[in-house]
C-alpha positions, 0 to 999 in steps of 0.5 A: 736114927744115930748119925755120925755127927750126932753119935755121941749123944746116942745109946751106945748100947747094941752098936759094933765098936772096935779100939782104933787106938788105946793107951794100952797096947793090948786093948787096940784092936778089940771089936764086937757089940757094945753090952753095958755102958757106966760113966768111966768104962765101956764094955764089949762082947767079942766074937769069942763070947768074952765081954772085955771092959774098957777104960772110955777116957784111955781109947778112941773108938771106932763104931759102926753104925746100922746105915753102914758108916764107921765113925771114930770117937775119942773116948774122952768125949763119951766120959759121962753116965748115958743118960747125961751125955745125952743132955750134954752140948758138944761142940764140933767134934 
């Protein structure tokens, strides 16, 4: 079961996420599911059905979790293929 305080060592894959805030003015506010993750980008399929890809270490994300929360995730802290970042130590975040 993800929960907030260990989210950055999960799939991301399948979770619904949204832009709180970006380097690029016109990727805040983007939200839908999360289909494909790589070391660098994270890609989101929009309500529209277009999947737009983004740059991790440029955002900060805002994920929804299945028990409801919303937790916010600097994307500098997910930089790492998703079978590393699993292995990876955190610390308080």
């Amino acid at each position: 079961m993800v929960s907030p305080k260990d989210l950055v060592r999960h799939e991301l894959i399948g979770l619904e996420a949204e832009v709180a805030a970006s380097t690029s003015q016109d990727s805040v506010g983007i939200r839908g599911k999360v289909v494909d993750e790589s070391r660098n980008t994270l890609s989101i399929e929009t309500a529209g059905g277009k999947t737009r890809t983004l740059v991790k270490e440029q955002c900060t994300f805002l994920f929804s979790l299945p028990s409801g929360e919303r937790v916010k995730v600097d994307g500098k802290l997910l930089v790492a293929r998703p079978e590393d970042r699993v292995k990876k130590r955190h610390r308080k975040w």
